[in-house]
N, C-alpha and C positions, 0 to 999 in steps of 0.2 A: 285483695288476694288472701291475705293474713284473716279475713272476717267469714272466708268460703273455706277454708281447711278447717278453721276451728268450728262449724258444723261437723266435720266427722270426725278429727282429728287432732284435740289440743296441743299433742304433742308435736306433732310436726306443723303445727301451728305456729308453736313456738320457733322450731328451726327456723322456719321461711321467714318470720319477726329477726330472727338472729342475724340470718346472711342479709338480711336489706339494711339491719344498722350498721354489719361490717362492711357493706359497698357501700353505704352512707361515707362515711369515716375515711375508708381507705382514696375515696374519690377526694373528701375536702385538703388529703393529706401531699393529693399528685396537685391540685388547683396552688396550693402554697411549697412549691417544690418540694416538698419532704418525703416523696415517695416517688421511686423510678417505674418506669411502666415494667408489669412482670415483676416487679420487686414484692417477696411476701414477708407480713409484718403478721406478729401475733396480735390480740387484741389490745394486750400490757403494751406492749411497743408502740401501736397508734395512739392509742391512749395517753401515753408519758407523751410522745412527742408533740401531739396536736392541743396538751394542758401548758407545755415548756413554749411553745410560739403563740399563746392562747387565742388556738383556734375554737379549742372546747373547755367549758365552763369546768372548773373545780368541784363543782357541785356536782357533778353528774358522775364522779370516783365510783360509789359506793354504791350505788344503785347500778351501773353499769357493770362493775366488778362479781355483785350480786346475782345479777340476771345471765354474764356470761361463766357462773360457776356452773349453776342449775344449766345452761344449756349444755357445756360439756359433758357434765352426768350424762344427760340424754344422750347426748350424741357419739360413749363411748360405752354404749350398753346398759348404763342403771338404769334406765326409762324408768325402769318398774321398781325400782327404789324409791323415784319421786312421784308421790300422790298425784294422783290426776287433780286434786281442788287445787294441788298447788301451782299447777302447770297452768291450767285454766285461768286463777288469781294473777298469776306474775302478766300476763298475755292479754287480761281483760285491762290490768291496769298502764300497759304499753298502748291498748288501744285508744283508753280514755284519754291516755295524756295526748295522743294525738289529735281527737277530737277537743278537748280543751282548748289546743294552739288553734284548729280552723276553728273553733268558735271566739275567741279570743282575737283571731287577724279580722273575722266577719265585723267584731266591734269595734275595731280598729279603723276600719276603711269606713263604718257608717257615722263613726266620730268626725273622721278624718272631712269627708266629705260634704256634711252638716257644718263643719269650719269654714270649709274651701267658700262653699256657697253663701253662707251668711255675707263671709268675707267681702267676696267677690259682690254680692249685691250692693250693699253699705260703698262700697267704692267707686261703683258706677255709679251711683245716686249724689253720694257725696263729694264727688273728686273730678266728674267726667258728666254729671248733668244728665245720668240715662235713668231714669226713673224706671220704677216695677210697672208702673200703670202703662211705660210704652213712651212718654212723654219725653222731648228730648227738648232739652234749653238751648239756645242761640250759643253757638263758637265764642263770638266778641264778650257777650255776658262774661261767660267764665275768665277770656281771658281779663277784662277788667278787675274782676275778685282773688286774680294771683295765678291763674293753672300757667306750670315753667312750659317754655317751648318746647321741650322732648313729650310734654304731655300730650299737648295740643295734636301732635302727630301720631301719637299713642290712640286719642281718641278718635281719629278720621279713622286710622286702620278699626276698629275697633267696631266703629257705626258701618262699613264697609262690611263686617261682616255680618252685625247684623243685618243689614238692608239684604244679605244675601239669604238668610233665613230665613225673610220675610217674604222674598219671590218665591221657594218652594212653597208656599198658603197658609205660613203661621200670620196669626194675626201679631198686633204689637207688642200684649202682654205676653202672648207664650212664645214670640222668637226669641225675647228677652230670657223669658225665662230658660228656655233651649240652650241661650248663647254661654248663661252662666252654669247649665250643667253641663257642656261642652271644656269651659275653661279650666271647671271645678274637676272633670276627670282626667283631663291631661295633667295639669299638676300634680296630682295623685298618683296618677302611671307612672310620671318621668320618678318624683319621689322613691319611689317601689325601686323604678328601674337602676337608680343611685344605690340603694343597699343591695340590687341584688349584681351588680356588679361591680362591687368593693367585697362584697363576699368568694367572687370567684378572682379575686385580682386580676381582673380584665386588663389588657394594656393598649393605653391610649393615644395617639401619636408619639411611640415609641416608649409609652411612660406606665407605670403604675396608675392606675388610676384610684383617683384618691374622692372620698365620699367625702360631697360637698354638705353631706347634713352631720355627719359627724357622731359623735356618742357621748354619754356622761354630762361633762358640765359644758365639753367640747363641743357644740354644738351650733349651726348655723354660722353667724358673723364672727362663733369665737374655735370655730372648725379650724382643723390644720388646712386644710385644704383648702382656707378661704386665706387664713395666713402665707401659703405659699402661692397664691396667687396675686395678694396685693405686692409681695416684694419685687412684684414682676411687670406691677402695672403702677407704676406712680402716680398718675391721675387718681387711680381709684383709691389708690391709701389717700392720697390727700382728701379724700369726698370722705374717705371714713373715719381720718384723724378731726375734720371738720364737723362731725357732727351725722354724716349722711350715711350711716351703716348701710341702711338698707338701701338707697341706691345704689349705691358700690356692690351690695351682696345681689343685688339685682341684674348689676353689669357682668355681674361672675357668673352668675346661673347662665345667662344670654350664651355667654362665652363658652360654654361647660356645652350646650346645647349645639353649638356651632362647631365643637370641636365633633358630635354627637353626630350631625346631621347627615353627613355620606353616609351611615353604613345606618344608623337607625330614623332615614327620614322621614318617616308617616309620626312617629312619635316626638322625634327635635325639631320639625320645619321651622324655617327662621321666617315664615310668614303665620304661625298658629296665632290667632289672637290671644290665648295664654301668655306671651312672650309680651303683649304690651300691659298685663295687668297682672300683679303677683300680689300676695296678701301683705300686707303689716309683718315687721318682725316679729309682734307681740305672737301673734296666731302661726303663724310659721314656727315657733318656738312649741305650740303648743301641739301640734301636728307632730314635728320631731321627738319630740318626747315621746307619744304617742308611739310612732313608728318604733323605738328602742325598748319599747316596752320599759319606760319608766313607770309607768303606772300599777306594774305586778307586786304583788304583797313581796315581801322577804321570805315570808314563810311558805309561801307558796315555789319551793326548790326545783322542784322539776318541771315546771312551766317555764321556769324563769330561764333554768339552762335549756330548756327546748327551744325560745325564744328566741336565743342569743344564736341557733343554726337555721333557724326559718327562713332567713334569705339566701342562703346556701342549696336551698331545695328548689327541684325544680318543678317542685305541684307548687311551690307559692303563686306564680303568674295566675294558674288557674283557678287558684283560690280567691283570688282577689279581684279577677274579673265578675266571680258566680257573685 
């Protein structure tokens, strides 16, 4: 909308830039109760409040402070005090940094994805005996070489669904391959789906829901959310004081999914073959990062605080689908 006005119209290009980062803002401020429906808030006022609960990054002060000076001017008669280069400049670089973020989440998700998969194949070859070329090893084999009995069953569901990929006319190597670009994008979606509803505090059998990937150093097995679930499950603290993070972190994701499954079940089914094969903590670690955008320079300010609301928006889904 903002890229069709400023064909005829920088200035009111600008505006329509303006009122969509105050609906932006004043929306993320009703989702964290700090704004009553019908309640109006100057820019300074969302601004202070959604930096004081940090909804929105520090970074973004001065440039935001910035850009809503010049749009006042505009919108209280100086139009034509502020040069049109400069109207065009502030407008071109609100556009950029938007495009930055969808180019930035595009290398995110073919990051992301290129882990999942790797992941996911090394596992089935290595753990579950399903080879790339199609070739599948003897049950008893494996279990002689150690596979625990939760695997065993893991892997019947698992072959089960290959063998079902294989009746629509994949042959052996490409249901395989089908099965792990299958698994590789649900994990992905559900990931996505974890930040983008911890951004809106979704509430979950009557609770806050709390993002089980986490942020900063908080992250995955060392997530609050994984914390407040082992206090609750003694088995699984015990599996993760012993040594088994990640089956414990595996029995929480299950759990998180099952709490998930009534209201988003084509994405939580508790029969997805996703649900019997999840990657290594080491690469789950590196996917979250990923996702938090650890990887953005320091210096790079306005990407970073753009970043930190991307799951808050609701072109992300669709961004991440393309």
């Amino acid at each position: 909308e903002v890229i069709e006005v400023l064909k005829t119209d920088a200035r009111a290009a600008l505006m329509v830039l303006a009122a969509r980062i105050e609906q932006f803002m004043s929306i993320r401020l009703a989702q964290h109760g700090l704004r009553e429906h019908g309640e109006q808030l100057t820019m300074r006022q969302m601004l202070s409040s959604g930096i004081k609960k940090g909804i929105f990054s520090r970074e973004i002060v001065k440039p935001i402070e910035e850009f809503w000076d010049l749009r006042n001017r505009i919108a209280h008669g100086a139009a034509f005090d502020v040069e049109l280069a400069t109207v065009q400049s502030l407008v071109s670089v609100g556009l950029d940094v938007l495009q930055e973020v969808r180019n930035k989440l595009r290398n995110v998700v073919t990051k992301c994805r290129k882990l999942l998969e790797e992941s996911i194949g090394s596992q089935l070859q290595g753990q579950f005996g399903i080879h790339a070329s199609g070739k599948i090893e003897p049950e008893a084999d494996l279990v002689k070489t150690g596979l625990a009995e939760e695997d065993v069953q893991y892997r019947r569901d698992i072959l089960d669904h290959f063998e079902h990929i294989k009746a629509l006319g994949y042959k052996p190597k490409d249901a395989l391959a089908q099965l792990i670009r299958e698994i590789a994008f649900t994990h992905l979606n559900r990931f996505c789906a974890y930040k983008m509803m911890a951004a809106r505090d979704v509430i979950v059998g009557g609770k806050k829901f709390r993002d089980p990937i986490g942020s900063g150093k908080k992250t995955g097995t060392n997530s609050n959310a994984f914390m407040f679930y082992l206090a609750d499950h003694p088995d699984d603290e015990s599996l993760a004081k012993s040594g088994q993070q990640d089956r414990a972190y595996r029995h929480f994701l299950d759990w998180i999914g099952l709490q998930l499954s009534e209201e988003i079940g084509v994405l939580f089914s508790p029969n997805d073959p996703a649900n019997r094969l999840y990657p290594p903590h080491r690469v789950l670690n590196e996917i979250f990062d990923l996702l938090n955008g650890a990887d953005i320079k320091e210096e790079a300010t306005l990407l970073r605080a753009s970043w930190l609301q991307i799951w808050a928006a609701d072109e992300t889904i669709g961004w991440v689908y393309q």
